[in-house]
C-alpha positions as CSV (number, residue, x, y, z in Angstrom):
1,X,-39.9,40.4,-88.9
2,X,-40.4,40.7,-85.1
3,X,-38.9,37.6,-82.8
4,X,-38.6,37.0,-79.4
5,X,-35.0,38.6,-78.4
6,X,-34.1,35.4,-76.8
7,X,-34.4,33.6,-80.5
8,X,-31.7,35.8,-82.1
9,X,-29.2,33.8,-83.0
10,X,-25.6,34.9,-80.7
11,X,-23.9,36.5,-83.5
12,X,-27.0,38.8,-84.1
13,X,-25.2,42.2,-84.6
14,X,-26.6,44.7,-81.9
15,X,-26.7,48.8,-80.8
16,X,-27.6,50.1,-77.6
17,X,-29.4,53.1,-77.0
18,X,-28.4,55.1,-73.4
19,X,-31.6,57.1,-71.8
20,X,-30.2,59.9,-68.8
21,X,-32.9,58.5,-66.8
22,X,-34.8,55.4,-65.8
23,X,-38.3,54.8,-68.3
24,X,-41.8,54.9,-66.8
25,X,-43.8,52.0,-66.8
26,X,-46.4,53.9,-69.2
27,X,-42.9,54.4,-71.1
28,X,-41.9,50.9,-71.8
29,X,-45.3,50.6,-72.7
30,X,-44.9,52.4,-75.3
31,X,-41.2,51.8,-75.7
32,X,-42.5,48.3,-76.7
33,X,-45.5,49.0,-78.8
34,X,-43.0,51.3,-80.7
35,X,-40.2,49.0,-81.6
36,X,-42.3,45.6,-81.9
37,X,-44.4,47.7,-84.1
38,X,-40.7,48.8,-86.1
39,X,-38.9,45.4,-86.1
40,X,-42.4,43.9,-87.9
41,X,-41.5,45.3,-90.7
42,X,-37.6,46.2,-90.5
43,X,-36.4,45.4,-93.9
44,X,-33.5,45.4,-96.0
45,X,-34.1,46.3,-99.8
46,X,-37.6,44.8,-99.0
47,X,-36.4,41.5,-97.4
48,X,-37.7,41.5,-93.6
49,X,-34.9,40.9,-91.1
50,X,-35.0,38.9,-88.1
51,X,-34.9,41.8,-85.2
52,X,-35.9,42.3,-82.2
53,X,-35.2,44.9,-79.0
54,X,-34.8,44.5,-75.1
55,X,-35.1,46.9,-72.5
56,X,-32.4,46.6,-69.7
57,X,-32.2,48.1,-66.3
58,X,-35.9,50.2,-67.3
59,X,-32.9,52.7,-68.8
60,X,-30.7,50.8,-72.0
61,X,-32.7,49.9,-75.6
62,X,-30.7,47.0,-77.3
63,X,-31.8,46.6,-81.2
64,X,-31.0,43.0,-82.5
65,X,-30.8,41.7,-85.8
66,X,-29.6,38.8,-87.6
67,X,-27.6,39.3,-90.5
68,X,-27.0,35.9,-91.3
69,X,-29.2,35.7,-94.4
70,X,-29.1,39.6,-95.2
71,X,-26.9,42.2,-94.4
72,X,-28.2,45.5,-92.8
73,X,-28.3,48.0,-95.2
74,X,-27.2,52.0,-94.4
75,X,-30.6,52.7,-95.4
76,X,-32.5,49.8,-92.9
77,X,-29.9,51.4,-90.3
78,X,-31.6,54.8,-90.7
79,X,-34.4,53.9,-90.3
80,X,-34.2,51.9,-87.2
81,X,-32.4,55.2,-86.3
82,X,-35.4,57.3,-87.4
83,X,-37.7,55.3,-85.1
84,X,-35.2,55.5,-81.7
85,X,-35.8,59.8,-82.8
86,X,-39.0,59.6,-82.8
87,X,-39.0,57.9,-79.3
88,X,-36.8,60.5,-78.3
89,X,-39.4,63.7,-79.1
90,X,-42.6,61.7,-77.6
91,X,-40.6,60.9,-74.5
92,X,-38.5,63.7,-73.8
93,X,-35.3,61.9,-73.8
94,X,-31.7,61.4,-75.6
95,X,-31.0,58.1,-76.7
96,X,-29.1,58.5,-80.0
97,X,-26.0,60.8,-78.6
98,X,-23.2,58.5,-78.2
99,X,-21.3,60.6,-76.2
100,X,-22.5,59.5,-73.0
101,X,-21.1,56.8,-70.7
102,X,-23.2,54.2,-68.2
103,X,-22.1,53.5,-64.6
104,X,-24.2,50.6,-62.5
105,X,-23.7,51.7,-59.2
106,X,-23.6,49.4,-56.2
107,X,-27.4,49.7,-55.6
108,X,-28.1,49.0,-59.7
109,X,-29.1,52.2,-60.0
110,X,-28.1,53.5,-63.5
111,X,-26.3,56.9,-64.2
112,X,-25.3,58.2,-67.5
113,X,-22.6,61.3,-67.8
114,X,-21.5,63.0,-70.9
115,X,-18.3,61.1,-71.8
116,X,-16.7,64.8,-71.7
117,X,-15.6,66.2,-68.6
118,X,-15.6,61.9,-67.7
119,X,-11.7,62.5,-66.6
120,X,-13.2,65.0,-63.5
121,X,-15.6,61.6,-62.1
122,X,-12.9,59.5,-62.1
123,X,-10.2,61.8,-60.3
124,X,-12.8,63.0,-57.6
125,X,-13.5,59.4,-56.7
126,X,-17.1,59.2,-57.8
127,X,-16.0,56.5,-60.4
128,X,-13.7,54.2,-58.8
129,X,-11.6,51.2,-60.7
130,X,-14.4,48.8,-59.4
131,X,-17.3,50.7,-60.8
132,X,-19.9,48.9,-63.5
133,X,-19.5,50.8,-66.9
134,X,-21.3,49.7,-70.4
135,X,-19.0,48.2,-72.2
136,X,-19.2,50.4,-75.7
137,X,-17.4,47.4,-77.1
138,X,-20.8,44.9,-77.4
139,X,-21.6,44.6,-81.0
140,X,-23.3,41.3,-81.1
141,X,-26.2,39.8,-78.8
142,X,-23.5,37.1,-77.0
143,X,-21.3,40.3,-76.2
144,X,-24.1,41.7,-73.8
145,X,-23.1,38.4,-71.7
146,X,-19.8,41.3,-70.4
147,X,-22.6,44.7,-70.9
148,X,-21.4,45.7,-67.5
149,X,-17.9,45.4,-67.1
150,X,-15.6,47.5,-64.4
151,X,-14.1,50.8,-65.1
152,X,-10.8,49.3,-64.8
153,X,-10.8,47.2,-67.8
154,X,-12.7,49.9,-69.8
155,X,-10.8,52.7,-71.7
156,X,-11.1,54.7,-68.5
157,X,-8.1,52.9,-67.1
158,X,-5.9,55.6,-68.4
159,X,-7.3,57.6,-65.7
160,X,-6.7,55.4,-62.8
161,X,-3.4,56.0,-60.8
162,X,-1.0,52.5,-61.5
């Protein structure tokens, strides 16, 4: 059962879904219609979930639910994961590879690199110890209060020189 995002309760667990590039406004559009149309009827063993989804920076997906009552099952899961897929083909884009990393840049622009080869970024300077990166640790809808949160407190420390 669709609710407004803001409704979730805090401990509503969460997964966020990376795009390489910025959505269209004819994207979100759809983007929208897509997962309002999924969290209706998101269901575990027939039970309707709370859920919902937000869009941030036109580039980052968040899928909420709230567990409280019912547990998401693997199956549920798949299905919400089935949906982001389908997304995927219609728009041209890669949201369910986790191997990617999110850097806000001064301007809010949004960039996402392949988390391998990250090392290089870091030691040429493009990513400095002060540069916005997700925080892959959000699991639950208060956690996106820290979404952004420097490189330097991330697990890309190891890369910056003491």
């Amino acid at each position: 059962m669709y609710v407004s995002f803001e409704s979730l309760a805090a401990h509503s667990r969460i997964w966020l879904y990376q795009s390489e590039r910025a959505f269209s406004s004819q994207e979100i559009e759809l983007i929208n219609k897509t997962l309002r149309q999924f969290c209706e009827g998101w269901n575990t063993h027939g039970n309707l979930m709370p859920t919902s989804f937000q869009i941030l920076e036109d580039q980052l997906i968040v899928l909420g639910v709230d567990e409280s009552s019912l547990g998401a099952s693997g199956c549920s899961i798949d299905s919400s994961v089935r949906t982001l897929r389908e997304l995927e083909k219609q728009l041209d884009i890669n949201l369910t590879d986790q191997g990617k990393v999110s850097f806000k840049k001064s301007e809010g622009q949004v960039s996402v690199f392949p988390a391998l080869g990250i090392k290089s970024k870091v030691l040429s300077g493009e990513i400095e110890q002060d540069t916005l990166v997700l925080n892959p640790l959000v699991k639950v809808k208060k956690d996106l209060e820290n979404v952004w949160i420097s490189a330097n407190e991330s697990w890309l420390k190891k890369y910056f020189p003491n």
